[in-house]
C-alpha positions in Angstrom: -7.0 -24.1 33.8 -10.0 -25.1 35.8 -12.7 -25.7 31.9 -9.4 -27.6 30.7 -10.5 -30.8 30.1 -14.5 -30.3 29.5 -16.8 -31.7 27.1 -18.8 -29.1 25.0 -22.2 -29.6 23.8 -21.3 -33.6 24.3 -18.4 -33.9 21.3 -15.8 -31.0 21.9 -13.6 -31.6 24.2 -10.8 -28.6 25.3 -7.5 -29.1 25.5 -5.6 -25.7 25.9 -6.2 -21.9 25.7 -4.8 -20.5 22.6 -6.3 -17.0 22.3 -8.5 -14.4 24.0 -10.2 -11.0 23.4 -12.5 -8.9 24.2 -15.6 -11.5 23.0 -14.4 -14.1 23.8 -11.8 -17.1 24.8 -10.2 -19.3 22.0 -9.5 -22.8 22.5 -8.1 -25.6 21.1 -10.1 -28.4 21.4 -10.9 -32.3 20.1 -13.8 -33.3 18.2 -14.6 -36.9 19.5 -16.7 -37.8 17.0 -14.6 -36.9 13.9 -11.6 -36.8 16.1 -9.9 -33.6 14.4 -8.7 -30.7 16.0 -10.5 -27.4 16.2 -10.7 -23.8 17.3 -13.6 -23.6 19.5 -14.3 -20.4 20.4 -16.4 -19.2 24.3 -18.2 -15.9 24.7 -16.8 -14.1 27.7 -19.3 -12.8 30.0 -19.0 -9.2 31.9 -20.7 -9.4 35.3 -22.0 -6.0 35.1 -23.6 -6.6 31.2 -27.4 -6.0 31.8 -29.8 -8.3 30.1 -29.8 -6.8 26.8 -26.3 -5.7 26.6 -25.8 -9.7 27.2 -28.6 -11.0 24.1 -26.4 -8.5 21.9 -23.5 -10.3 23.4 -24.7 -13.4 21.9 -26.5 -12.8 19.2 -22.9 -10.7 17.8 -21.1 -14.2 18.1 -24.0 -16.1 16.4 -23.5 -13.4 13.5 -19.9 -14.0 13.4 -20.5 -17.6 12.9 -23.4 -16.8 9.7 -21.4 -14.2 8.5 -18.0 -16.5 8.2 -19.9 -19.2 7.3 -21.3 -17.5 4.3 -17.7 -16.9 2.8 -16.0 -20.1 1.4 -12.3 -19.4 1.3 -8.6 -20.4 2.0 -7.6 -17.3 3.5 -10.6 -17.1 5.6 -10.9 -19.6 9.2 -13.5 -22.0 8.4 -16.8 -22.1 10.6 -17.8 -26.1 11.5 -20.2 -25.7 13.8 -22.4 -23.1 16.5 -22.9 -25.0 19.8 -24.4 -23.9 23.3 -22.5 -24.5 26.4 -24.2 -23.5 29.7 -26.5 -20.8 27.7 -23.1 -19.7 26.0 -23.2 -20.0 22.4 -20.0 -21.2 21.2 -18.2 -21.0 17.4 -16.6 -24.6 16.5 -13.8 -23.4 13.7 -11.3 -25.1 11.7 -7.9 -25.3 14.0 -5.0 -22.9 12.3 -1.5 -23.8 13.9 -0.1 -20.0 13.8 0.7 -17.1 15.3 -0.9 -13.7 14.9 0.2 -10.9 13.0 0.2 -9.0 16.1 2.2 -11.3 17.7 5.0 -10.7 15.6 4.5 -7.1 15.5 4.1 -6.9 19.6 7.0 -4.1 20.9 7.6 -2.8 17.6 8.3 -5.4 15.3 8.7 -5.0 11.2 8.7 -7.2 8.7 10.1 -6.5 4.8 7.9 -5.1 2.4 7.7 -7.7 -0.1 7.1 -9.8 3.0 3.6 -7.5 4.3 2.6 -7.4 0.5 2.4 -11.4 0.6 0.6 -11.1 3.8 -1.9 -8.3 2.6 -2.6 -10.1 -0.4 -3.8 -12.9 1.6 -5.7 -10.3 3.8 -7.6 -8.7 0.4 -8.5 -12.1 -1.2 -9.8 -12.7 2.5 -11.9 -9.5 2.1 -12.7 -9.9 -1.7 -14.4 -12.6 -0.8 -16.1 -11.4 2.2 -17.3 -8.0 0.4 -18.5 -10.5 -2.3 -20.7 -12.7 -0.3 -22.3 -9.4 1.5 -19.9 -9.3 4.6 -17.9 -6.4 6.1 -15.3 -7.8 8.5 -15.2 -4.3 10.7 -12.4 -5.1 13.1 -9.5 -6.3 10.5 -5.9 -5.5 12.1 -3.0 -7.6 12.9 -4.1 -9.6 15.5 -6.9 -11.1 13.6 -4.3 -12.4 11.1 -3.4 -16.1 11.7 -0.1 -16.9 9.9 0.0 -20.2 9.3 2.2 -22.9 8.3 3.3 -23.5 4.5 2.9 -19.2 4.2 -0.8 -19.1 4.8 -2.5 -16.0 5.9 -6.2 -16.8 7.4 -8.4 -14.1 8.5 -10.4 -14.4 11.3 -12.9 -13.1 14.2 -16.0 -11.8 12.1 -17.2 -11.2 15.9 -18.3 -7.7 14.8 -19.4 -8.2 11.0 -22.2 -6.8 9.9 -23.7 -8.5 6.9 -25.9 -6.5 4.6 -29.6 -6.0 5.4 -29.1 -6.5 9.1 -28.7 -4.3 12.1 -25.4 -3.0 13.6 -26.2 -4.1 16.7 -24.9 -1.0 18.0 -26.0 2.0 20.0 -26.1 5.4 18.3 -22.4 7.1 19.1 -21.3 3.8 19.9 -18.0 2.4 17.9 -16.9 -1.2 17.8 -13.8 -2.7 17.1 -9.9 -1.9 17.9 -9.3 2.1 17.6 -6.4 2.4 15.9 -7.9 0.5 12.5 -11.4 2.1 12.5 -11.7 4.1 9.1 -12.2 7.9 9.6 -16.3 7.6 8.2 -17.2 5.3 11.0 -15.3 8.0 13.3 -17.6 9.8 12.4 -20.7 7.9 12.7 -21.2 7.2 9.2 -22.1 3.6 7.4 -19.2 1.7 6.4 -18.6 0.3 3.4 -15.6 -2.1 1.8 -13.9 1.1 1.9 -13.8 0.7 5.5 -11.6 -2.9 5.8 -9.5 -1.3 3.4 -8.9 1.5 4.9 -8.2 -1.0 7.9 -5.6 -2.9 5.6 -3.8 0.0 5.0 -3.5 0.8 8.8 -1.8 -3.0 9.4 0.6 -3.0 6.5 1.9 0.1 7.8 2.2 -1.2 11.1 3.8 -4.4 9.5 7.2 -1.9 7.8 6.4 0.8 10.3 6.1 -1.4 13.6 3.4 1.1 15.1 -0.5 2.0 14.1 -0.3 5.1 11.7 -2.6 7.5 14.0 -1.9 6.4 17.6 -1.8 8.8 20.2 -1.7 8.5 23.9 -5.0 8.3 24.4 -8.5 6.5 22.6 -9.9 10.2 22.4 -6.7 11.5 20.4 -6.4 8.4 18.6 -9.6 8.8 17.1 -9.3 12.7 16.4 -5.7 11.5 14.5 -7.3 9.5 12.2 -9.9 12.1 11.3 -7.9 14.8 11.4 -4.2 14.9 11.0 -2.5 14.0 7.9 -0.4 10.3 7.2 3.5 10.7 8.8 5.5 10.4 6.4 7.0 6.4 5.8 10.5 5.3 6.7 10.4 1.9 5.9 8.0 1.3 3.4 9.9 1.0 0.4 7.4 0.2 -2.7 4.8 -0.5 -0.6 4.6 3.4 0.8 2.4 4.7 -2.3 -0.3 1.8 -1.9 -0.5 2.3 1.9 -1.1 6.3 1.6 -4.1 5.6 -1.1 -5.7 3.5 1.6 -5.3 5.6 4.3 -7.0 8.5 2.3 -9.7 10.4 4.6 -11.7 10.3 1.9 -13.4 6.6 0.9 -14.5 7.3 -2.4 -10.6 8.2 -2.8 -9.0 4.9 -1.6 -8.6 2.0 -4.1 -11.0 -1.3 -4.3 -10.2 -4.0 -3.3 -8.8 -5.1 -6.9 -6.6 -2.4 -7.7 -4.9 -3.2 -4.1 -4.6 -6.3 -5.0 -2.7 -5.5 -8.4 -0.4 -2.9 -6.9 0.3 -5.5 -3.6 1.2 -8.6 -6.5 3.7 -5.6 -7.7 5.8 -5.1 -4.9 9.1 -6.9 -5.5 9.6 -10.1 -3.1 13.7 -9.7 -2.6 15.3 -13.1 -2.4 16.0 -14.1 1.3 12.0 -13.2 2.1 11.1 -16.3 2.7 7.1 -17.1 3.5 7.0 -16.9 7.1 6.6 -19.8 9.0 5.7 -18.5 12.6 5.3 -21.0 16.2 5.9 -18.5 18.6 6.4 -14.1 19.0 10.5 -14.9 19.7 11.2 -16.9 16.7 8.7 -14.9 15.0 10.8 -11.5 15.8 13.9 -13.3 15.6 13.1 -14.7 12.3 11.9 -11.0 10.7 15.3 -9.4 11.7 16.6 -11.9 9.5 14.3 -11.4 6.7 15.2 -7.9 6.9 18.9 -8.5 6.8 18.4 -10.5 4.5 16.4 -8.6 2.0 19.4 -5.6 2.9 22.1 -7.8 1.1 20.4 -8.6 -1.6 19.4 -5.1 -2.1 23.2 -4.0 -1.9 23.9 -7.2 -4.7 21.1 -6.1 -7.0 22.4 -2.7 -6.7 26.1 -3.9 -7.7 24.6 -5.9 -10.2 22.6 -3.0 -11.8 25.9 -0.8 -12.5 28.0 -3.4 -14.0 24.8 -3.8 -16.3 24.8 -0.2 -16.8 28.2 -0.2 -17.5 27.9 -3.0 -20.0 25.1 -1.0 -21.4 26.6 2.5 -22.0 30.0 0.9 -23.3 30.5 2.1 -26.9 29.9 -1.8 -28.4 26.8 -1.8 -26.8 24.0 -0.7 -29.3 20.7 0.6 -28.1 17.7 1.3 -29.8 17.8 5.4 -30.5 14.9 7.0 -28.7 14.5 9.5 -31.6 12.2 6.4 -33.3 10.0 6.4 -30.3 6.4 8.8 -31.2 7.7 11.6 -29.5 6.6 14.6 -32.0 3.8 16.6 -31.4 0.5 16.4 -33.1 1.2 18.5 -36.7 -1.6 20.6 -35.6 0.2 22.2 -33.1 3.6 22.5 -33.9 4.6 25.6 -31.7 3.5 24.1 -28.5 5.9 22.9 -26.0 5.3 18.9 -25.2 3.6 17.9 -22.4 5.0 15.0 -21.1 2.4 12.8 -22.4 5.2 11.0 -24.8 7.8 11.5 -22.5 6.3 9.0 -20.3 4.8 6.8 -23.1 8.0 5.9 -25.2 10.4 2.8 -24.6 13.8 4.7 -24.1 12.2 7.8 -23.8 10.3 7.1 -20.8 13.2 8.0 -18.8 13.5 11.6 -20.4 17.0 11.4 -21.4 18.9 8.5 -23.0 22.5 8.3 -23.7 22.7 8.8 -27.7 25.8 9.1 -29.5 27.9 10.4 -26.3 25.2 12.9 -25.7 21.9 13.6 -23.8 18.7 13.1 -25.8 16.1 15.0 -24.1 12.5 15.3 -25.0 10.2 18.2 -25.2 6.4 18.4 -23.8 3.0 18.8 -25.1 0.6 20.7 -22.4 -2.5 18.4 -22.3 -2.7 18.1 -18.7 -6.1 19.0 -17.3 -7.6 20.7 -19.7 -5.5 23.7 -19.4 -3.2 24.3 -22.8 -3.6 27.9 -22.9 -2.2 28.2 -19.3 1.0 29.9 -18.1 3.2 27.8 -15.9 6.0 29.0 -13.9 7.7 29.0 -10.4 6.0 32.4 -9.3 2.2 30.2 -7.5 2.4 30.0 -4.1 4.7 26.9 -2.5 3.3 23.8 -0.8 3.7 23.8 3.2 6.4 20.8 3.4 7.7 19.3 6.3 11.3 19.4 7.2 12.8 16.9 4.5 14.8 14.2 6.3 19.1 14.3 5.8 20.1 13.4 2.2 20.3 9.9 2.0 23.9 8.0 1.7 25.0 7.7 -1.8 23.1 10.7 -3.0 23.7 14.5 -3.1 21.3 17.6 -3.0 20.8 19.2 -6.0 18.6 22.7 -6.1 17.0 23.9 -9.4 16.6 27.7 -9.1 14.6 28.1 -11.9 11.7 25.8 -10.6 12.8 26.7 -7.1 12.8 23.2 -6.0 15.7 20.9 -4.2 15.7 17.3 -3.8 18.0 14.4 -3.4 20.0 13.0 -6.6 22.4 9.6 -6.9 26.0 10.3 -7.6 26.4 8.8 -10.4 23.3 10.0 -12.3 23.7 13.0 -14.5 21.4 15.9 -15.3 20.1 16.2 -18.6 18.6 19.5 -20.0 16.2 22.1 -17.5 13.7 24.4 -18.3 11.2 26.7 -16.1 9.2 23.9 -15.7 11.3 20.2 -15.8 14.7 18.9 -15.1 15.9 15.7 -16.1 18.3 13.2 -14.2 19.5 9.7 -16.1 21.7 6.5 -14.8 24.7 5.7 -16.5 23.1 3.5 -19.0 20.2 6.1 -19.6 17.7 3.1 -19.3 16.3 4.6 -15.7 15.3 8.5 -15.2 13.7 10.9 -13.0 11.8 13.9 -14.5 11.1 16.6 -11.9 8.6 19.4 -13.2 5.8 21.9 -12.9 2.3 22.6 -13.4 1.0 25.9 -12.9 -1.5 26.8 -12.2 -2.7 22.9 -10.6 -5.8 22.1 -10.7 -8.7 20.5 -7.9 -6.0 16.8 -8.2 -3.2 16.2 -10.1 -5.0 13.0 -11.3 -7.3 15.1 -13.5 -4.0 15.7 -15.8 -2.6 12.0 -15.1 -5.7 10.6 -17.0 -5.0 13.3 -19.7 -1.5 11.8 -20.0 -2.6 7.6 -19.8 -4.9 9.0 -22.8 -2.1 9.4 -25.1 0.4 6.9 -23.7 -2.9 4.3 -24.5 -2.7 5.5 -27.8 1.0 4.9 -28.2 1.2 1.6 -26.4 -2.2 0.3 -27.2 -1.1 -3.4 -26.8 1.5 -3.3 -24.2 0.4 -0.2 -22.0 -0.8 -1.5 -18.7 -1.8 0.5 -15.5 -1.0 -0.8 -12.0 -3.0 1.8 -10.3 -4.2 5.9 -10.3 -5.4 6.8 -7.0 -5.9 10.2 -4.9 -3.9 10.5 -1.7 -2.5 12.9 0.0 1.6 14.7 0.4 2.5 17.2 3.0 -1.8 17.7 3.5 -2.1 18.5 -0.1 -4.0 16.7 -2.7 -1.7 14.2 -4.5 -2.1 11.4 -6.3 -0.2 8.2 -7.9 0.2 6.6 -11.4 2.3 3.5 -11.8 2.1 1.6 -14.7 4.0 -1.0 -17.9 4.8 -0.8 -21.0 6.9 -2.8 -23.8 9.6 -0.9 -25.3 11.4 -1.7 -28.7 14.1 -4.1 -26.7 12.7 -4.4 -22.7 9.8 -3.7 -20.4 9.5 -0.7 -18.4 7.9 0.2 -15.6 6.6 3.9 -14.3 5.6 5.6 -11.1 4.4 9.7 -11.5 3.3 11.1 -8.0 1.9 14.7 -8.1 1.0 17.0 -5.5 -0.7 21.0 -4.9 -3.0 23.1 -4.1 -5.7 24.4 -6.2 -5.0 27.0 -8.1 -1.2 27.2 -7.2 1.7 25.2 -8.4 1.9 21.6 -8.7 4.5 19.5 -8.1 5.5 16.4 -10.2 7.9 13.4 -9.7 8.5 10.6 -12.5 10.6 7.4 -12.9 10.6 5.5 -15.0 13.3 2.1 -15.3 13.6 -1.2 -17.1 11.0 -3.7 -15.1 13.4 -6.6 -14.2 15.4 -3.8 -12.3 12.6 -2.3 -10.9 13.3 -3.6 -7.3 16.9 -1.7 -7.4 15.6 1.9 -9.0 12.5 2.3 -7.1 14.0 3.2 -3.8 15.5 6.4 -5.5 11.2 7.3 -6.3 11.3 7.3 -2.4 14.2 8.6 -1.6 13.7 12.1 -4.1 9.8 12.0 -2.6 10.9 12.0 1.1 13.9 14.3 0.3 11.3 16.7 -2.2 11.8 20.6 -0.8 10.5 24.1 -2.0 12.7 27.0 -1.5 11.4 29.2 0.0 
């Protein structure tokens, strides 16, 4: 190239293009004086820009360089120096050998999810930090993630952060950054906030298991009605990470996690041996070397699974003793002893959690107290209005389709797990060793968000596991354009740690819709797929 070769403000010297956008061309380049490599950055000039569109120009890439200079952190580029070449200013950064996120991703490329949790949690400590020293990043999607040797994750580009107490440097109606990862407020013309780069982290990690942008259309103008309008497709390949992605993509920014809670439920996703921390040099190997993550993580999945039913086996042979779940605090308050239990101690207690157990040959099944939301006193049955669902997907291999007239639902069931007792509002379902369960029930009539009655329930499970109770996350989101929302959380039981997702969903004033499973933790990675599988396979009858 014909600037290959040229000396920048006396002591940069370029050696080869590495990058460009729509700011700006990325070099690699020498300093002579410390003689170090470095990513020197030159604004790229429109012929047509008038005078002021070109001072805006520059004084967005001088503001790149304040704002990343501001934020001292591993996973963010570091900013050396801010130069002038020809009138040009120019951003002299530390020198990542990577590739992008994007690159990897380019024509529809995945990686696993433990693998894009790794790589968001370097993204959210990038933007912890950022939010934390006063900075919003504004354009944060794959191809401004530089993944680096050694498993590093560097964010980059603050070309269009805007730092608080300054201008946008924009025109009224005008929207900058990449369309497919610009949170629905700024759509609409609003002021971002951290919400916004989260919202924008949510959009990459489902492009990173989904291998496209959540809301693209066919053109910029649909594109950006999608993501203020039309409700989040459901997930095929999202695995655990498919709960943490809807939260973020909530319309709503009051309604998406911080940046903390994303960063507890990302370090929760399972990492499945064979995910290695990527080491990318090129888009091939990159490609080449995700297919065989994903492979990878597939046989291990199949192992754990083998490994889980001999231990349930082992577990529910008749020399096996387990703890009886009837010493778990699952009575109801002497006050009210005629009221049915909610399942505020189903989902607190060690064996219980899992709403059956195996217990001398048998099912143990709890009942329910009705604390949820404030609304004791309430009839609940099957007769509310159904939720508009989209057309479940086939049943999944290894499971079967099991309908529940009386709560006039149908979802998808393992084989081998057997049903445990059913009222009008819950049925049960248990593994062989009765150590992982689902609970399917009702609530009727819901209220304004199923969270409302999920704090009701923490309440008392606080109370029962006051030292050991710990919550991963609560968030709103939204299922099948209803209000929904998400509890996962730990606890210690009398012999093992468990861990618990509940995921809720309806309408106001109709019925809502409840899923709960809870398993030991260390075999967390092999029951939570069968959470995703009952969610995606979840139908009303009609």
């Amino acid at each position: 190239m014909s600037d290959e070769g040229r000396l920048i403000a006396g002591r940069y010297r370029l050696v080869e293009q590495i990058g460009r956008g729509g700011m700006g061309t990325v070099w690699r380049a020498e300093d002579e004086v410390l003689s170090r490599d470095v990513a020197l950055k030159r604004l790229r000039v429109q012929r047509h820009l008038t005078d002021d569109e070109l001072a805006t120009l520059y004084e967005r890439t001088r503001r790149e360089a304040r704002s990343a200079a501001r934020i001292a952190h591993p996973n963010v580029v570091v900013v050396h120096d801010v130069v002038d070449d020809e009138g040009l200013p120019c951003i002299v950064m530390e020198y990542v050998p990577s590739t992008t996120l994007g690159a990897l991703l380019k024509g529809g490329g995945t990686v696993p999810p433990g693998e894009a949790a790794r790589v968001g949690l370097g993204m959210v400590a990038a933007l912890r930090a950022a939010h934390a020293a006063g900075v919003l990043h504004r354009d944060v999607k794959p191809g401004n993630v530089l993944l680096g040797a050694g498993g590093r994750v560097v964010l980059t580009d603050f070309g269009i952060a805007m730092a608080s107490g300054t201008s946008t440097l924009t025109k009224t109606g005008e929207l900058v950054g990449s369309i497919d990862y610009i949170a629905p407020e700024r759509m609409r013309g609003r002021r971002p906030g951290p919400a916004a780069d989260l919202w924008a982290l949510g959009a990459t990690l489902f492009q990173a298991v989904e291998g496209r942008p959540p809301f693209r259309k066919d053109t910029a103008v649909e594109t950006a009605y999608a993501v203020v309008v039309d409700p989040l497709e459901p997930m095929k390949h999202a695995g655990p990470l498919e709960p943490l992605i809807e939260a973020l993509l909530a319309k709503d920014p009051d309604e998406r996690p911080s940046a903390e809670e994303t960063e507890r439920a990302l370090r929760a996703v399972p990492v499945v041996t064979g995910e290695a921390p990527t080491l990318f040099t090129s888009g091939a190997q990159a490609q080449a070397q995700a297919q065989a993550q994903a492979q990878a993580q597939a046989q291990a999945q199949a192992q754990a699974q083998a490994q889980a039913q001999a231990q349930a086996q082992a577990l529910s042979a008749p020399t096996r003793q387990e703890p009886s779940p009837a010493s778990a605090p699952a009575s109801a308050p002497a006050s009210a002893p005629a009221k049915k239990k909610r399942r505020a101690f189903v989902r607190s207690a060690a064996a219980v959690t899992v709403a059956a157990a195996v217990v001398a040959g048998g099912i143990y099944v709890v009942s329910r107290d009705d604390g949820g939301g404030g609304r004791a006193g309430s009839a609940r049955g099957t007769g509310a209005a159904t939720p508009t669902a989209s057309t479940p997907p086939p049943v999944p291999a290894g499971f079967h389709l099991v309908t529940e007239k009386k709560l006039g639902i149908a979802f998808p069931v393992p084989d081998s797990w057997k049903r445990g007792n059913t009222t009008n509002e819950e049925v049960n379902y248990a593994d062989a060793s009765g150590l992982a369960g689902l609970t399917i029930d009702i609530v009727n009539p819901a209220g304004a968000n199923p969270i409302s009655h999920f704090t009701n329930i923490e309440a008392n499970t606080k109370v029962n596991y006051p030292k050991t109770y710990r919550k991963l996350r609560m968030q709103r989101t939204t299922f099948q354009g209803q209000p929904a929302a998400v509890w996962e959380f730990t606890f210690e039981g009398r012999v093992r740690a468990f861990r618990a997702i509940d995921f809720g969903f309806g309408q106001e004033g109709e019925t809502e819709y409840d899923i709960y499973l809870s398993a030991p933790e260390k075999q967390w990675d092999t029951f939570r797929p069968v959470f995703d599988k009952v969610k995606a396979g979840f139908r009303t009858l009609r």
